[in-house]
C-alpha positions as a Python dict, from the first residue, in 0.01 Angstrom:
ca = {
    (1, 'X'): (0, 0, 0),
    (2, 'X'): (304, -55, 275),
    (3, 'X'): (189, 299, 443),
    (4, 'X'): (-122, 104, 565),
    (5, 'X'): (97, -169, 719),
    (6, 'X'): (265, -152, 1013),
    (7, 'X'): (483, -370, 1295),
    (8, 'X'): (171, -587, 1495),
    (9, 'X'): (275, -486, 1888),
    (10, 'X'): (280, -787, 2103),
    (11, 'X'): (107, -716, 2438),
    (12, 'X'): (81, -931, 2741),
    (13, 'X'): (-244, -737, 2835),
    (14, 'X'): (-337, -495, 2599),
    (15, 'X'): (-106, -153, 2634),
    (16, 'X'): (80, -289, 2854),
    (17, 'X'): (450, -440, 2862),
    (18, 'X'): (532, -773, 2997),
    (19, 'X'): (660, -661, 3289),
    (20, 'X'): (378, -419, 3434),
    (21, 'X'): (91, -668, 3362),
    (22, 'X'): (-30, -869, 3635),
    (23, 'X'): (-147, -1168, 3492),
    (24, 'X'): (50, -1490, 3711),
    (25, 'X'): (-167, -1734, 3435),
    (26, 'X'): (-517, -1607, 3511),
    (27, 'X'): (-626, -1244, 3466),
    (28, 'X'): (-982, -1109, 3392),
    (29, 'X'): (-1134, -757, 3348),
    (30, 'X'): (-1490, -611, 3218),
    (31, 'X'): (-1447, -481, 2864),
    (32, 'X'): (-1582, -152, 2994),
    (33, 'X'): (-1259, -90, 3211),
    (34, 'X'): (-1016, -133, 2969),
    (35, 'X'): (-1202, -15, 2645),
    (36, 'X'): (-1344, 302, 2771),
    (37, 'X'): (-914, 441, 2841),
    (38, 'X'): (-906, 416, 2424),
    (39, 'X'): (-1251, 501, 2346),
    (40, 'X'): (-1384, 177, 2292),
    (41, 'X'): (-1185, 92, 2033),
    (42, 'X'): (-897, -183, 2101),
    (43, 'X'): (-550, -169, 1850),
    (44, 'X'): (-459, -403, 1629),
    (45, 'X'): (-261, -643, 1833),
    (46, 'X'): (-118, -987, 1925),
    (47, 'X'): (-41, -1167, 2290),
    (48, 'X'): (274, -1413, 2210),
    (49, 'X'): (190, -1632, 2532),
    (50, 'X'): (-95, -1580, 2655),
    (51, 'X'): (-491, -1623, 2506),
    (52, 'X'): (-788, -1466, 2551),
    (53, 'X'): (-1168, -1584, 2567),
    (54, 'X'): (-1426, -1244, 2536),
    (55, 'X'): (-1755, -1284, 2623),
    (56, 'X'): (-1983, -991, 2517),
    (57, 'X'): (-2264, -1003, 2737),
    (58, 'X'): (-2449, -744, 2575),
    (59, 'X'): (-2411, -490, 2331),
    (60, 'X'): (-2223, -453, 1974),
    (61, 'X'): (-1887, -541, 1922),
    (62, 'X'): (-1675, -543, 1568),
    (63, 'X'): (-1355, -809, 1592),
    (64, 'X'): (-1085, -940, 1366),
    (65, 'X'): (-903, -1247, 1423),
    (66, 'X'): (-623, -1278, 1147),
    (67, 'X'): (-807, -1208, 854),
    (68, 'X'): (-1154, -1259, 950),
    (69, 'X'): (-1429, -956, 1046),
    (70, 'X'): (-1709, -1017, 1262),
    (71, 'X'): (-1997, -795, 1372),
    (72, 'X'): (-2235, -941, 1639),
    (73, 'X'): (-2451, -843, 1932),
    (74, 'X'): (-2377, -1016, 2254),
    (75, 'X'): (-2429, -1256, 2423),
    (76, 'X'): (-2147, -1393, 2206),
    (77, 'X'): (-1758, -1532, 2269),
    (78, 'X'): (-1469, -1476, 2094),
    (79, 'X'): (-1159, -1711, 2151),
    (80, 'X'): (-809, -1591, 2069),
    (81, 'X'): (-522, -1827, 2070),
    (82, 'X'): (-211, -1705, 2158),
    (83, 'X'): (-62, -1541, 1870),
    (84, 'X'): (-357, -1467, 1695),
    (85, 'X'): (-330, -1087, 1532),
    (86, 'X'): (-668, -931, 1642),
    (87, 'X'): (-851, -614, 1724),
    (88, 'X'): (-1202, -532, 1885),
    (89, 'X'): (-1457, -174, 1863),
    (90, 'X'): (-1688, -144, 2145),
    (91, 'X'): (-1952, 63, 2229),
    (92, 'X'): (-2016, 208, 2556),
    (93, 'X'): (-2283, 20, 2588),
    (94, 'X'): (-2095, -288, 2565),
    (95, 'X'): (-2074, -513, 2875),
    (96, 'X'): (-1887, -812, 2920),
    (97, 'X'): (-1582, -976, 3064),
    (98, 'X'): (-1167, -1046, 2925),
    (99, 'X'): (-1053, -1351, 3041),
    (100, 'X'): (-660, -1405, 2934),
    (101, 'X'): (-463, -1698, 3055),
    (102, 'X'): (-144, -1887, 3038),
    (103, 'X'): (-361, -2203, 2850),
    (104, 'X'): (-72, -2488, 2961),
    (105, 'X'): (-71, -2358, 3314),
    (106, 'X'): (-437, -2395, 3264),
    (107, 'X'): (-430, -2699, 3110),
    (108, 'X'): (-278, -2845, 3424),
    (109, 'X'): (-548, -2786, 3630),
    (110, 'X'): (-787, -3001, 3482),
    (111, 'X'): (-787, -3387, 3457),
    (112, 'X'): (-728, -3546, 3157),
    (113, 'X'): (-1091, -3591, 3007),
    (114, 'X'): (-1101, -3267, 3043),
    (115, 'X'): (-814, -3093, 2853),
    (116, 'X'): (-917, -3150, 2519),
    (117, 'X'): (-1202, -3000, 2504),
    (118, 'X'): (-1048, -2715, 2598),
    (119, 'X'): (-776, -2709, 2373),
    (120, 'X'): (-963, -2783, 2131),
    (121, 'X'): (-1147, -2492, 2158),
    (122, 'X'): (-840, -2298, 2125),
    (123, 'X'): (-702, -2480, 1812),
    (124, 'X'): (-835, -2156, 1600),
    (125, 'X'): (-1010, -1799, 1652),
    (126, 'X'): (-1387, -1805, 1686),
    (127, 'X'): (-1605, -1580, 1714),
    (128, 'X'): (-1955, -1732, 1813),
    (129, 'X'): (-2286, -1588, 1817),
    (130, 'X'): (-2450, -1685, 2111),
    (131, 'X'): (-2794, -1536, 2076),
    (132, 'X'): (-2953, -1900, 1996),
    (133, 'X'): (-2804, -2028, 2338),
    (134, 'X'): (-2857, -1744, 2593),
    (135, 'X'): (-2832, -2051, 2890),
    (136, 'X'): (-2481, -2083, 2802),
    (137, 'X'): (-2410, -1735, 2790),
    (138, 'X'): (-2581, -1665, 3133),
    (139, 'X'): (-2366, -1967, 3242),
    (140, 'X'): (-2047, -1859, 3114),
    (141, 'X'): (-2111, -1525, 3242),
    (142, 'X'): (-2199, -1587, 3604),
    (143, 'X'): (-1876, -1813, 3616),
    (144, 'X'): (-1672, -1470, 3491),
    (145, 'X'): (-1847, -1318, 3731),
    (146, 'X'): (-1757, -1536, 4013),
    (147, 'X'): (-1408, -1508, 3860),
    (148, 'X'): (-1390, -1160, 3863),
    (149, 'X'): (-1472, -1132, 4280),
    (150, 'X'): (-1234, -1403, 4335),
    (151, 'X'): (-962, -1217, 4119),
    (152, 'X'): (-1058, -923, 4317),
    (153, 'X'): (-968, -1082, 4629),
    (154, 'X'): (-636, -950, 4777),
    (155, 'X'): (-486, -1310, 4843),
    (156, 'X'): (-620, -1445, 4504),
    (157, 'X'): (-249, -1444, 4388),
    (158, 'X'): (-205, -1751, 4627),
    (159, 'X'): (-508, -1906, 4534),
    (160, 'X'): (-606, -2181, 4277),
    (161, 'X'): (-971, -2055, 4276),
    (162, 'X'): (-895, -1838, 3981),
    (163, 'X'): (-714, -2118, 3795),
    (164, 'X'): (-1020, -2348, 3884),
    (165, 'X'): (-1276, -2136, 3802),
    (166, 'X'): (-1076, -2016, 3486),
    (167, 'X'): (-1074, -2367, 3423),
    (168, 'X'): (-1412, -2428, 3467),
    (169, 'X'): (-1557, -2128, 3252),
    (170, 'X'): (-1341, -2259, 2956),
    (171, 'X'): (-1522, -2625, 2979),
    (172, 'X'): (-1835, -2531, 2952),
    (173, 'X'): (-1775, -2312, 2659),
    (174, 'X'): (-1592, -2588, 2499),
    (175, 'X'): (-1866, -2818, 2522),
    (176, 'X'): (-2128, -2608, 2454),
    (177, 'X'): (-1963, -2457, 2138),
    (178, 'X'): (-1867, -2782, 1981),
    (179, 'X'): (-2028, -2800, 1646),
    (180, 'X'): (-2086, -3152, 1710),
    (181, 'X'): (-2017, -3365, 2032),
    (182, 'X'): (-1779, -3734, 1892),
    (183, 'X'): (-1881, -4016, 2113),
    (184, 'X'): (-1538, -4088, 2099),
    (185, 'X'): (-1316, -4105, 2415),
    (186, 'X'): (-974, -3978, 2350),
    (187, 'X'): (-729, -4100, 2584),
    (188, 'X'): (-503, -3880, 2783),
    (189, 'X'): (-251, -4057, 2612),
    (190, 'X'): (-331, -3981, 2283),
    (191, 'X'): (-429, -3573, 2411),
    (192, 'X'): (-127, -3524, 2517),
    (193, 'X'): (106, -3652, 2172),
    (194, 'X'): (-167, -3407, 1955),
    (195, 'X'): (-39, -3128, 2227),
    (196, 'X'): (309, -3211, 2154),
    (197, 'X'): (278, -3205, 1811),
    (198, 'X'): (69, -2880, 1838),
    (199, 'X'): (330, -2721, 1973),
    (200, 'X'): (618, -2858, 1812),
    (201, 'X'): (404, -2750, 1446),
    (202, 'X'): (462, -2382, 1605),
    (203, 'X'): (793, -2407, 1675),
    (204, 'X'): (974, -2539, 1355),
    (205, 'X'): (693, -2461, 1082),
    (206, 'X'): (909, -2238, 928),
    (207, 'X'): (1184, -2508, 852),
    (208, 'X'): (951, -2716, 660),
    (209, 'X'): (1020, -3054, 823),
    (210, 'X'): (869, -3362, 638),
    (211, 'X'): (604, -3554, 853),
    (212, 'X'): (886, -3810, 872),
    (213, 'X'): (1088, -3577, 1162),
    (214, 'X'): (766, -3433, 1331),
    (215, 'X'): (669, -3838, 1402),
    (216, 'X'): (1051, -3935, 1469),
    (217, 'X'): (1039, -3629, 1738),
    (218, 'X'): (707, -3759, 1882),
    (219, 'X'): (857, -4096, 1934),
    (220, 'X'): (605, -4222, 1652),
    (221, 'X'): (562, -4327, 1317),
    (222, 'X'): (455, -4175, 1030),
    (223, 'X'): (172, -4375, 989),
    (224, 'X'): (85, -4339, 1381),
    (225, 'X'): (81, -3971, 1354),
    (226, 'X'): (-156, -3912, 1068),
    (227, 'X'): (-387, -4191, 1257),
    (228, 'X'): (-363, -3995, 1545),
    (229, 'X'): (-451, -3657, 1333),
    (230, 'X'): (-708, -3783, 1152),
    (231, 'X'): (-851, -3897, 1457),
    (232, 'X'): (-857, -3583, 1670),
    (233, 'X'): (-827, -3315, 1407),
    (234, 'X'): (-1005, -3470, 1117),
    (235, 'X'): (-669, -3400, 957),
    (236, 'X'): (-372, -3528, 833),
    (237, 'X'): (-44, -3421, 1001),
    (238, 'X'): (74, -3274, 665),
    (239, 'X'): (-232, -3071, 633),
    (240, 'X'): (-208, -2914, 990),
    (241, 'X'): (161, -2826, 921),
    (242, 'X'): (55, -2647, 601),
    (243, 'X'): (-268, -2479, 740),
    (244, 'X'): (21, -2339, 1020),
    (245, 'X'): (198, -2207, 765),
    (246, 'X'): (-47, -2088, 544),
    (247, 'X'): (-199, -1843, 854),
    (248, 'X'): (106, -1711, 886),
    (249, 'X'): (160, -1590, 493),
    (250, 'X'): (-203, -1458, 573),
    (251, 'X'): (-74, -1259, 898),
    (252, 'X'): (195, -1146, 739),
    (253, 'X'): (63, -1049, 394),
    (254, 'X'): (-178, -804, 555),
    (255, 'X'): (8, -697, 837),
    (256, 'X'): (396, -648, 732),
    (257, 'X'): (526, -461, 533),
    (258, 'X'): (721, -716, 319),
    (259, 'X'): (667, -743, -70),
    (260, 'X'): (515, -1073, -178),
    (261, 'X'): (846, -1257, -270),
    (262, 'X'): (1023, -1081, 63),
    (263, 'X'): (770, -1301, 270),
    (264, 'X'): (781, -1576, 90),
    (265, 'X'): (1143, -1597, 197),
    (266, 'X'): (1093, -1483, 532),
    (267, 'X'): (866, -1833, 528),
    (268, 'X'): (1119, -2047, 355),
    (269, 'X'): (975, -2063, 18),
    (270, 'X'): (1271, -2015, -250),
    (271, 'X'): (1065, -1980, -521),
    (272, 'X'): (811, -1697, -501),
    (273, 'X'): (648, -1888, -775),
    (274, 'X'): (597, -2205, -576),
    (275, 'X'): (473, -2007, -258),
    (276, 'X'): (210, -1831, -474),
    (277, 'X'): (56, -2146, -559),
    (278, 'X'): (90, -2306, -226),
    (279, 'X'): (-127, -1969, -103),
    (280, 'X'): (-354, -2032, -409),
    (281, 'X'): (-385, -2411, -275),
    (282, 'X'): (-503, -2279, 53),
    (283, 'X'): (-710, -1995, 23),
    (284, 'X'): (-817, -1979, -314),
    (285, 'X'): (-658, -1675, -433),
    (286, 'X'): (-336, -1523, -541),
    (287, 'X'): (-116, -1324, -210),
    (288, 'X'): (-142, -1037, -405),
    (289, 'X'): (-496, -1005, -418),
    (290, 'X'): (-570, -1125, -95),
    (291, 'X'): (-323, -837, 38),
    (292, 'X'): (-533, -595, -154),
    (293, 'X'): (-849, -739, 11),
    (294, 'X'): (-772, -677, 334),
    (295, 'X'): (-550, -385, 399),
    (296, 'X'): (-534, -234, 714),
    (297, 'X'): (-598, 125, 788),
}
């Protein structure tokens, strides 16, 4: 079982090192140019900083996100959230564009009705069929494609058309992805604590703080907090922190090379015991067997 398990390499575009790819926060590429140098078929992988939105135009394409395996025809999207272990098979036939950004520098660039949207769309991977909605394909695609001669340009470095339009593309997916559009108005205010707590979830999830210290952090309550949750994620702050950790023991159950108990230490549970029922709590089914379900080759 370990020999189909290996170390997940951590690209900032895929192949190559942080320091040879050019991506200064906005970077886009067809999937032909890339895919074709390794035969259409694109490693298992992860970018630590930066995410990705792909938007198969046309053609097949075979993803994984985490532990999820989707085959579709285009037009569809997938969106990849920084750290998110995935992998993609063309075909040659396969058109489309890359789009990978630095999300916060992104972020920036758009007023504050406008960033959660946006985020939201990257709060998990997705891959969406988008065969029942070819207007927002062709509208999503023209903006890549607009992207992509702008990105071209040789001053485009200096620019903030790319950021813009990067900006831009990622709205109207957001919107037009949304299972369902809430007619309430979030305030920048309240945006910009769920960011913070986003982001403090990844950075101390693996010392299993109590609600308590995430609120104390935010300069909130306790009760504030899961109000605030509830009311953006349709969650309660405990449950986010869990579902954090819980993708993790997923990542790392098919991915390293770790035995069961090894990772459950790795993710601060002292009791193998306990973390097999917390995994059981979450998805249903016991590490073990979910690590034989989805082994890599």
């Amino acid at each position: 079982m370990r020999s189909n398990r290996r170390k997940i390499p951590s690209f900032s575009l895929y192949g190559e090192t942080p320091a040879t790819a050019q991506t200064d926060g906005v970077h886009i590429e067809d999937i032909q140019s890339r895919s074709r140098k390794y035969l259409w078929r694109i490693g298992t992988h992860r970018h630590t900083l930066l995410s990705q939105c792909v938007l198969v135009a046309a053609g097949p394409v075979t993803v994984t996100l985490d532990d999820m395996r989707a085959v579709l025809t285009g037009p569809a999207v997938m969106i990849i959230p920084a750290g998110t272990v995935h992998s993609f098979r063309f075909r040659a036939d396969t058109l489309g564009y890359v789009l990978t950004v630095d999300l916060s520098r992104i972020l920036s660039m758009a007023a504050a009705v406008h960033q959660w949207p946006i985020e939201t769309l990257f709060s998990m991977p997705r891959a969406i069929d988008l065969r029942e909605d070819p207007q927002l394909a062709m509208r999503a695609g023209q903006l890549l494609e607009r992207l992509a001669y702008e990105f071209a340009q040789p001053d485009s470095w200096a620019a903030p058309v790319g950021s813009w339009l990067a900006c831009c593309v990622l709205w109207v997916l957001a919107l037009g992805t949304a299972a369902h559009v809430s007619s309430e108005i979030h305030s920048s205010r309240d945006a910009d604590r769920m960011r913070r707590f986003r982001h403090l979830i990844e950075s101390q999830y693996l010392k299993h703080w109590p609600v308590e210290r995430y609120a104390r952090h935010l300069s909130l309550s306790e009760t504030s907090l899961n109000r605030l949750c509830r009311r953006l994620a349709g969650s309660t702050a405990f449950d986010l922190i869990q579902q954090r950790l819980a993708l993790e023991a997923r990542r790392r159950l098919v991915y390293a090379g770790n035995s069961v108990s090894g990772i459950a230490d790795e993710l601060g549970f002292k009791d193998p015991a306990y973390f097999s029922r917390f995994f059981r709590r979450h998805g249903g089914i016991s590490p073990i067997d979910f690590r034989r379900r989805h082994l890599v080759s």
